[in-house]
N, C-alpha and C positions, 0 to 999 in steps of 0.2 A: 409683693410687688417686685419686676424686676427692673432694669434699670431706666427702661424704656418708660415705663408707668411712673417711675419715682421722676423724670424728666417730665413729662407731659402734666403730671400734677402740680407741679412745681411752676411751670409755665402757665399752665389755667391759674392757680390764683392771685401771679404778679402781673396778668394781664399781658405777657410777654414771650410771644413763640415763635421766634423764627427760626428756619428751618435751615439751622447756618452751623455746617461743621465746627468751626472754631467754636461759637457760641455752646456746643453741643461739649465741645473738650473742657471749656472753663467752668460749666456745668459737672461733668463729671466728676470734674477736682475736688469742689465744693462738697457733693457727694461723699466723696471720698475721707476726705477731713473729716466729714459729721459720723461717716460710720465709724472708721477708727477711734474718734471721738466716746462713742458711745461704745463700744467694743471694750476698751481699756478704762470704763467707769469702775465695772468694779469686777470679782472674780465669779464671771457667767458660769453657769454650769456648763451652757451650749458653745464655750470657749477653752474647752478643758476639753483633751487629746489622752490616750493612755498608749503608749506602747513597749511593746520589749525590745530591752538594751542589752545586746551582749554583751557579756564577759569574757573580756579577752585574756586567756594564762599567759606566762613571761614565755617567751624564747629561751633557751638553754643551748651550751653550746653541747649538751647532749644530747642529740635528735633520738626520736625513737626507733628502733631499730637496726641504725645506723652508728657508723663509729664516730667520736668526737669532731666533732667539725671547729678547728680552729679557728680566728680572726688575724689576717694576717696586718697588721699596721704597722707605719712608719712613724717616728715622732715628727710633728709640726709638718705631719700632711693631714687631709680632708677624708683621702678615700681611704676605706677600709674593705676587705676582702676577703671571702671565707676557702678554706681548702675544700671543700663539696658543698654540695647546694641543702641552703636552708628552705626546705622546700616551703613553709607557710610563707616563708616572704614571695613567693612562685606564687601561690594559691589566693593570698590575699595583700595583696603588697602594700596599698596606701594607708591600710589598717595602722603601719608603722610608721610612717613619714607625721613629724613632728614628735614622736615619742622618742625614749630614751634608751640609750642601749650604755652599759657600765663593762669599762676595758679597765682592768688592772686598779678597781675598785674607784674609779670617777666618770661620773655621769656627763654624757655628749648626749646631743640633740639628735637628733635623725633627719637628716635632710630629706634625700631623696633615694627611693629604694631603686637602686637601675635594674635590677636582676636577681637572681636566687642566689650567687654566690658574691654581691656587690653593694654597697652601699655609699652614700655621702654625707659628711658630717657638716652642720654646721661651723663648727670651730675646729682648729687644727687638732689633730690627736698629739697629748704631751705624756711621753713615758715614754719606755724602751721598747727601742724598733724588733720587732722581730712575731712570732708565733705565740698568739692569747689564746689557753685551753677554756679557761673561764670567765670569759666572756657572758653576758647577760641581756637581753633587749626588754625592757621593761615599759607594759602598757600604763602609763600613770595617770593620762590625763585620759575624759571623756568629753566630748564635743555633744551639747543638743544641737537636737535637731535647730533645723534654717529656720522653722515656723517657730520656735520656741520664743518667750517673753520671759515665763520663769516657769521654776521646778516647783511641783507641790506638795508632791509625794515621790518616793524613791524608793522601791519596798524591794526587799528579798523574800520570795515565794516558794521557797524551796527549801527552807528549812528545817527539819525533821519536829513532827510536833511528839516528840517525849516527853512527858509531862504538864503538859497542857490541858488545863480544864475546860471541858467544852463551855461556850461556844465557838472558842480562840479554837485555832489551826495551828498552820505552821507557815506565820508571817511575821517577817521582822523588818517594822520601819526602818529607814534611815534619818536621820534628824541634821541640819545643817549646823555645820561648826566654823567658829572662825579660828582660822591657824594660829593667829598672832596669839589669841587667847589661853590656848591648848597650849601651842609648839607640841605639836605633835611631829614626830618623826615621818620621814617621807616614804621610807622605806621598810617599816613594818609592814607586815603580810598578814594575811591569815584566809581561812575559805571563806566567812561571811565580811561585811564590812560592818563599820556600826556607824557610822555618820559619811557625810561628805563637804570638802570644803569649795566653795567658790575659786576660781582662777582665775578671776578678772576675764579678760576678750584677748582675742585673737582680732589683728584689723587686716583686712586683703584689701590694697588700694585702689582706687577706682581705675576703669579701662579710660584712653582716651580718644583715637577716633582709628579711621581704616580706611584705604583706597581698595579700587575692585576695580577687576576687567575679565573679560569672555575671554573662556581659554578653548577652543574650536576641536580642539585634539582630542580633548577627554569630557566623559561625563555625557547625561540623555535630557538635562533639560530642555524643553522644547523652546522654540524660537520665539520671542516677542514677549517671554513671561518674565512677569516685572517680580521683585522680592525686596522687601523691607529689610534689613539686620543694624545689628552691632554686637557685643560681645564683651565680656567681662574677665577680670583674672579668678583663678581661681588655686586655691594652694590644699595639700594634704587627698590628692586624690579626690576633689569634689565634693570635697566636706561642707569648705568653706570658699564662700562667692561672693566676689565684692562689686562695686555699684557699676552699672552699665556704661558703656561708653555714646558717645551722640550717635546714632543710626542716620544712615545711606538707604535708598532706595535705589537699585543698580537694576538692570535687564539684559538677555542677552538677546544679543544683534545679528549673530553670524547665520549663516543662512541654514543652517542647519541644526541639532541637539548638541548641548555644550555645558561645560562647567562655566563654573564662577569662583576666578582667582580672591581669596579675601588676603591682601597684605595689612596687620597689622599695623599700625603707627600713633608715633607720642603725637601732639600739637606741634612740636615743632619738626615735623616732618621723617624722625629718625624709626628705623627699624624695630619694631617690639620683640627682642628675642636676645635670649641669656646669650653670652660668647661660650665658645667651647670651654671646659674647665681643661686649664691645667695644673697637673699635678704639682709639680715643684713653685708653681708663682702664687697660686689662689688660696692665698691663705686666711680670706674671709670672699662671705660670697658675695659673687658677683652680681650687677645691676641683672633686675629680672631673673636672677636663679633661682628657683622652684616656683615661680609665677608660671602655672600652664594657661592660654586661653579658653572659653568656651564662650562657643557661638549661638546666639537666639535670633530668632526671626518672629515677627508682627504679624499674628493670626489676621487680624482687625485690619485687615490690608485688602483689597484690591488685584488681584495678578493681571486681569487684562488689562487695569486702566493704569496702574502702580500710582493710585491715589488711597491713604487712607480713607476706610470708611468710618461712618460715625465716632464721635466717641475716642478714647485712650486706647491706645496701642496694645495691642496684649501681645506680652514676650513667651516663646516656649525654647525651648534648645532645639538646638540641631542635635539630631543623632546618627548614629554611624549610616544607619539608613538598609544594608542590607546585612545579611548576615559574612560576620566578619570577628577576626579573631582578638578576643579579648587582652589588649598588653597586660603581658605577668601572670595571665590565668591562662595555660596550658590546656589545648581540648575543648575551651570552654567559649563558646561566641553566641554573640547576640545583636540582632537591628536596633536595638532601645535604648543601648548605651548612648548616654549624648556624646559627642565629636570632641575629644579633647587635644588642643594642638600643645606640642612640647615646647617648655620652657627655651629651648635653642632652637623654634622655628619662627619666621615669622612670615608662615602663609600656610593655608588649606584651603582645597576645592572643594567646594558643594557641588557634587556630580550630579545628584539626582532630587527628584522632588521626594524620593522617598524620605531624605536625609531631614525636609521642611514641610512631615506630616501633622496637622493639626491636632493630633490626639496623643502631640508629645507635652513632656510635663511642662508646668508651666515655672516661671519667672517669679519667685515670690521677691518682695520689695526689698530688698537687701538694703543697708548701709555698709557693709563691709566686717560692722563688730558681731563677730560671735562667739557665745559664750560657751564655758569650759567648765569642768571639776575635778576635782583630784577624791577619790573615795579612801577614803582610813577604816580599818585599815587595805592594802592594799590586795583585792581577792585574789588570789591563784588557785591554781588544779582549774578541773572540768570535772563535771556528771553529764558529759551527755557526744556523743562522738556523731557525726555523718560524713560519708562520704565528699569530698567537695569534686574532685576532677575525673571528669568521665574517663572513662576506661581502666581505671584503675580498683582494684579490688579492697571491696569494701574490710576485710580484715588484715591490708599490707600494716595498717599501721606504721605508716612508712613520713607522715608528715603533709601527705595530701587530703586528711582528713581533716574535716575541721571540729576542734576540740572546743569547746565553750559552757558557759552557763547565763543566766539574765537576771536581768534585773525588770519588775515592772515600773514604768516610770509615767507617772499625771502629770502633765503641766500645761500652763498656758497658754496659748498661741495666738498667734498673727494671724489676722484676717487676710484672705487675697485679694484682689483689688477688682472692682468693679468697672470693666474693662465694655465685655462684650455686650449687645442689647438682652441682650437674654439672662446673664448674673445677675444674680438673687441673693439680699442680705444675707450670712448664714447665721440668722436669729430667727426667735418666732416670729411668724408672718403677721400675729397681731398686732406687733408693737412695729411693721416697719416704718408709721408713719412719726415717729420718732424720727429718722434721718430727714426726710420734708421737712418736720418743723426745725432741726437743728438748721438746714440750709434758708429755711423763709428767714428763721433769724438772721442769719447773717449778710443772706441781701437784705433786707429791710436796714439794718445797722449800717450799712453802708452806703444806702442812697437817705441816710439821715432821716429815716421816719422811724421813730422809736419807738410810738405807741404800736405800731404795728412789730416792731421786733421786741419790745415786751410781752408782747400778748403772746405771741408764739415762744416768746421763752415760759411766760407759765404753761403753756401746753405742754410743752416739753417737758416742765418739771414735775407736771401732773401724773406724765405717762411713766415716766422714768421711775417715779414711786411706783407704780403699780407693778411695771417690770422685776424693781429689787425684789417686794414680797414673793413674786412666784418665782425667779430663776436663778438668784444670788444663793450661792454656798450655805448649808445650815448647819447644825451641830443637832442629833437627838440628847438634847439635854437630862432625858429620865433615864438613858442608857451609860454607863460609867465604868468605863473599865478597869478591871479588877472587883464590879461588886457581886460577881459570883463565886461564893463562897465566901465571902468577905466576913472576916472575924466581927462578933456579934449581930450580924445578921443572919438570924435562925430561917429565913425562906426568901428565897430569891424572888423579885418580882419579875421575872423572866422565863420563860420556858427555854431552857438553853438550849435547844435542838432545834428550836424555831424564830425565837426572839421575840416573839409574842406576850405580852404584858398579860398579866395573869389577874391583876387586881384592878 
């Protein structure tokens, strides 16, 4: 069913359908609640994601190729400065921002990377002014993904199977560890990891609202087309994205194709944008520094009428809209990127409707916290090179390459919100009527008829069993690893090449 059917059902059996927007969004909510509700019962198979995670090696201040690139710093300043370009922070820049770079054997923060020979520290640099040969940028922390809930697995698949008795390979879990427990060292290395620990959340604070006006000069939107937005902070190159600000519905007026000025603003009226840094005063950062914005706009909208239609807003980003040159990736551009405006602006134009195409990503439900880990120990090197910046030849080995390895990583995710008429649980279609009765309960519960909101909660618990047996997590309990070859068992009941039970 999609969300249309899960509405219309809902309304045939409380005897109540009016064909009333609002009615239609408070609906949705309910909706909404009961799927998450059921989503996060327990660990669905159909709620588990796997993907690869790079492994990112340290920065050296030995680049390849190249002669030692120095770090030039002052004590009790911010900026730091290399004497030639570290080209990976060129090729991949945000990769760094939050991570750690070690001057003169103590660990600073990484604020923000301005450029291939520039960076900005959180905290002032303390130690003697002058030229760091060994210098260190150290990837220590990982960020999951925006959809993540939790980690399930974190496996290294790359590991050389020597000695391994088939039907194993060459796979080595990682297992979660608490620090406090271990105290394990932060800075031990090695090429594999063997556990990883939690790092608590990162919080990106919510956006607050925005004025807008038709800028006539520039941009090809056409005339009388109306657009929904608001916009969010977001920190470390778009990693991490904090909760929306209230949305405007703005149109342009002029009599011809135009932009749309967005000026950032708090509630109480002031400018959203970092002040310039300077050097010798900013010795902690300043309001809004490293907070970039990013802009979304309301699929679920309207443009001739600039009324939303049915139903919850559904947010997607803006993106840069045509082809355009990637900040910090050299050579490298693309329409897809979403529109990130700098921490020291506070305004961008939406030129074009390219910019507010429907088939851009969407808005998953942020709070702001997200979560992080530190892996033990801490991987370096690479097995595996490509090319990153066009025009450049693939054997320069010059630092425009990109050097990495992965990790495969399972874990659970966040559902995305059921938004448009047409989204569909992403559960099996048998059991959608589990979100119905989650919602008949809780209207029934609150116009105080209980026998009808017990009866739909035993349906609900009815189905909800039937759900756990077929799609909840299992264990092959008769498979046990290590009992091939396992001392005094003379025959294996496995065919090890297949896994095939013999008896």
């Amino acid at each position: 069913m999609n969300l249309t059917e899960i509405r219309n059902k809902i309304k045939s059996i409380t005897d109540y359908s009016p064909e009333l927007a609002v009615y239609n969004e408070q609906l949705d909510i309910l909706v909404n609640d009961a799927y998450n509700a059921i989503w996060t019962e327990k660990r669905w198979k159909w709620a588990q994601k796997t993907i690869f995670m790079d492994i990112w090696p340290d920065l050296v201040s030995a680049q390849p190729n190249l002669t030692t690139v120095d770090a030039n710093v002052i004590s009790n300043r911010r900026a730091v400065s290399f004497s030639g370009a570290v080209l990976a922070l060129a090729s991949y820049p945000y990769q760094w921002e939050g991570q750690i770079i070690e001057i003169n054997g103590r660990d600073y923060f990484v604020d923000q990377v301005l450029s291939s020979t520039s960076i900005r520290l959180r905290e002032p640099y303390r130690g003697i002014t002058g030229a760091v040969s060994n210098w260190k940028m150290k990837h220590r922390f990982y960020d999951l993904p925006a959809d993540a809930i939790e980690i399930l697995g974190l496996i290294h698949k790359d590991t050389p199977a020597v000695g391994k008795i088939p039907p194993y390979g060459a796979v080595r879990a990682i297992t979660a560890r608490k620090e406090e427990d271990f105290n394990l060292r932060e800075d031990f290395t090695n090429f594999y990891s063997e556990c990883y620990i939690p790092y608590g959340t990162s919080n990106v604070p919510p956006a607050e609202t925005f004025t807008f006006e038709t800028v006539g000069i520039t941009g090809t939107i056409p005339n009388g087309t109306f657009l929904e937005f608001c916009w969010a902070f977001e920190t470390d190159g778009g990693k991490k994205v904090g909760a929306l600000s209230e949305s405007k519905v703005t149109s342009v007026t002029v009599g011809g194709p135009s932009g749309i000025r967005i000026t950032f603003k708090t509630f109480d009226n002031v400018d959203v944008a970092a002040p310039a840094y300077a050097d010798q005063l900013d010795q902690t950062m300043n309001q809004f520094e490293g907070l970039r914005k990013r802009l979304y706009f309301n699929q679920n909208f309207n443009r001739a009428t600039g009324i939303r239609l049915s139903g919850l807003p559904v947010w997607r980003e803006v993106t840069l809209g045509a082809t355009a040159t990637v900040p910090g990736v050299p050579g490298l551009s693309t329409a897809e990127d979403p529109a990130l405006v700098l921490d020291t602006a506070s305004t961008y134009i939406v030129a074009s409707l390219a910019q507010v195409n429907p088939g851009n990503k969407r808005y998953i439900e942020y709070d702001g916290l997200h979560l992080r880990f530190r892996p033990y120990p801490r991987p370096i090197g690479s097995d595996f090179v490509y090319q990153y910046v066009l025009g450049v030849s693939a054997a320069s080995n010059d630092g425009t390459e990109r050097q990495f390895r992965q990790w495969e990583c399972r874990y659970y995710r966040k559902p995305g919100r059921l938004g448009l008429q047409t989204d569909t649980p992403e559960f099996p279609i048998e059991f959608h009527q589990l979100v119905v009765y989650k919602v008949l309960h809780d209207i029934f519960s609150k116009h105080d008829n209980l026998s009808q909101a017990q009866n739909y909660q035993k349906k609900y618990n009815d189905e909800i069993k039937r759900l756990e047996k077929r799609y909840v997590d299992s264990i092959d309990i008769d498979l046990v690893r290590g009992q091939f070859g396992r001392p005094g068992r003379t025959v294996s009941p496995f065919d090890p090449s297949s896994l095939r039970r013999l008896n």
